[in-house]
N, C-alpha and C positions, 0 to 999 in steps of 0.2 A: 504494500500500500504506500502512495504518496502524502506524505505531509502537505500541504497546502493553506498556506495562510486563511485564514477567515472571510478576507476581504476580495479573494481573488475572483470566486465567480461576480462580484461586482463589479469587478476592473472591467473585466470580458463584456459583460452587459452594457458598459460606460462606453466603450469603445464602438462595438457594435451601436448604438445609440449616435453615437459623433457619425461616424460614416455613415449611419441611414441618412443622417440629417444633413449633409455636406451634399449627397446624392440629389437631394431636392433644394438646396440650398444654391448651389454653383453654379448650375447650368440657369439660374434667373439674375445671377450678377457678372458673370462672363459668358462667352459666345463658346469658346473653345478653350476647354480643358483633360485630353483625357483622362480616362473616359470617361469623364463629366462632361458632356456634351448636349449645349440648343439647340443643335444645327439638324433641320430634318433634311435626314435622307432618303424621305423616297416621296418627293413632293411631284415625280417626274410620275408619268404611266404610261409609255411607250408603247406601243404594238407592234411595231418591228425596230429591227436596227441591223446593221451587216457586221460583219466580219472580214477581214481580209487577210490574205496573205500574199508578200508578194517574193517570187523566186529573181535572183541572176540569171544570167547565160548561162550558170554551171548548173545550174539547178537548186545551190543553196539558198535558205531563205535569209531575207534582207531585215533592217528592225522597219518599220512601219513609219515610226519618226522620220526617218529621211523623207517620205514622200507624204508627211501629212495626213495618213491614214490611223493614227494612233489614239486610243479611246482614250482622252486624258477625261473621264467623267469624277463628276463631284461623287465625293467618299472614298476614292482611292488614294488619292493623294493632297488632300483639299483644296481643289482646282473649284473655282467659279467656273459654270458654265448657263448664266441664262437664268440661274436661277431669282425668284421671285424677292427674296431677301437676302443677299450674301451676306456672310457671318463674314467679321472683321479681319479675322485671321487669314483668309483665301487669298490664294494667290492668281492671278491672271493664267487661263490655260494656253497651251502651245496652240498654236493654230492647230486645226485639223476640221477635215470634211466629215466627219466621223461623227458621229450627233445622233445618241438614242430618238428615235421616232421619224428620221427622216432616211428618205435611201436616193444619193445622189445616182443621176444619171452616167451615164458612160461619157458624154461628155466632160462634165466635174470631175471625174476620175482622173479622165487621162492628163488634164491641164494642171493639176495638183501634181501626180506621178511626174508630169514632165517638168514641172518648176522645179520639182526634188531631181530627177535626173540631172537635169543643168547645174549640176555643182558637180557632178560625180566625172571625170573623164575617162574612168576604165570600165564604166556603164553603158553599152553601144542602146540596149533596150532591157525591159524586164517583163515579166509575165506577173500579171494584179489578177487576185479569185477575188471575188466579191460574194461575199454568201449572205444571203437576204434572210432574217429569220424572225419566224413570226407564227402567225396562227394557223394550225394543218387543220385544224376541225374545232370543235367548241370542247374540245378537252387536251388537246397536245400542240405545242407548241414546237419549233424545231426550223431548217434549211426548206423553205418554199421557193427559191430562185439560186441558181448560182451561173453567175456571169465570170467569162475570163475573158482579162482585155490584153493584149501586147502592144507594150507602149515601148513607143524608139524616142532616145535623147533626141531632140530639139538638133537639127542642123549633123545628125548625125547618118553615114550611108546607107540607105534600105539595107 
C-alpha cells in the first residue's frame, strides 16, 4: 500500500478543476492557443474538390507547390483561406488553384502548371491527374472524374 498525504486526492480534483476551466476560459480571450482553440474548423461544406498529382519526364512525382496545385487549406497549417472570420494568428496562404468546393477547368490548370514550369529549365513538360471527388450516390463519396493534362514549359520544343 501507498502512503498518500491527506490532501492529495484534493490536489488532483484542484487541478483537474483549473484545466476544465482554462478549456472554457481561453478560447473566449485568445483566438489561438493550443489546443485551446476559437477558431472553427469546419465552417467550409464543400461537395467536391480535386486532387492532383503531377509526374516528370521520368515518371517521378513532383511536390505540387511548384505548380500551384497545393491544398494549403485552413486547419492544416493555419493558412487563411476565405474564410468568414480569420482568427489573428493566420497567416496569408501560398497561392494555389486548389480550393475545397471549386474544380478548375483544364484551362486554369494548365496556365498555373505552366507559370510553375517557367522557372524550372530541366522541365521540357509534365503530366497533371486531376481527380474530381465528390458525391457517387446519396451514401458514398469518392473519384467521379479524372482528367490528365500534358502540359509543355512555355516556349519550350513540342
Amino acid at each position: 500500500m501507498t502512503n498518500r498525504p491527506a490532501g492529495h486526492p484534493r490536489r488532483e480534483l484542484a487541478i483537474a478543476a483549473i484545466y476544465l476551466a482554462l478549456l472554457v476560459v481561453v478560447p473566449l480571450l485568445v483566438d489561438e492557443a493550443y489546443p485551446l482553440s476559437s477558431v472553427k474548423l469546419f465552417v467550409d461544406t464543400p461537395s467536391v474538390y480535386c486532387r492532383y498529382q503531377v509526374t516528370g519526364p521520368d515518371g517521378q512525382a513532383l511536390p505540387l507547390a511548384w505548380f500551384s496545385l497545393d491544398r494549403a487549406y485552413f486547419g492544416l497549417d493555419g493558412y487563411y483561406r476565405g474564410h468568414p472570420e480569420p482568427h489573428r494568428g493566420a497567416r496569408r496562404a501560398p497561392p494555389t488553384i486548389d480550393v475545397f468546393g471549386e474544380v478548375p477547368d483544364e484551362a486554369r490548370v494548365v496556365r498555373a502548371v505552366q507559370a510553375g514550369l517557367a522557372r524550372f529549365e530541366h522541365l521540357p513538360e509534365v503530366v497533371v491527374t486531376q481527380e474530381i471527388i465528390g458525391a457517387k450516390d446519396d451514401q458514398r463519396i469518392g473519384v467521379v472524374e479524372r482528367r490528365v493534362f500534358e502540359v509543355q514549359r512555355p516556349g519550350a520544343a513540342p
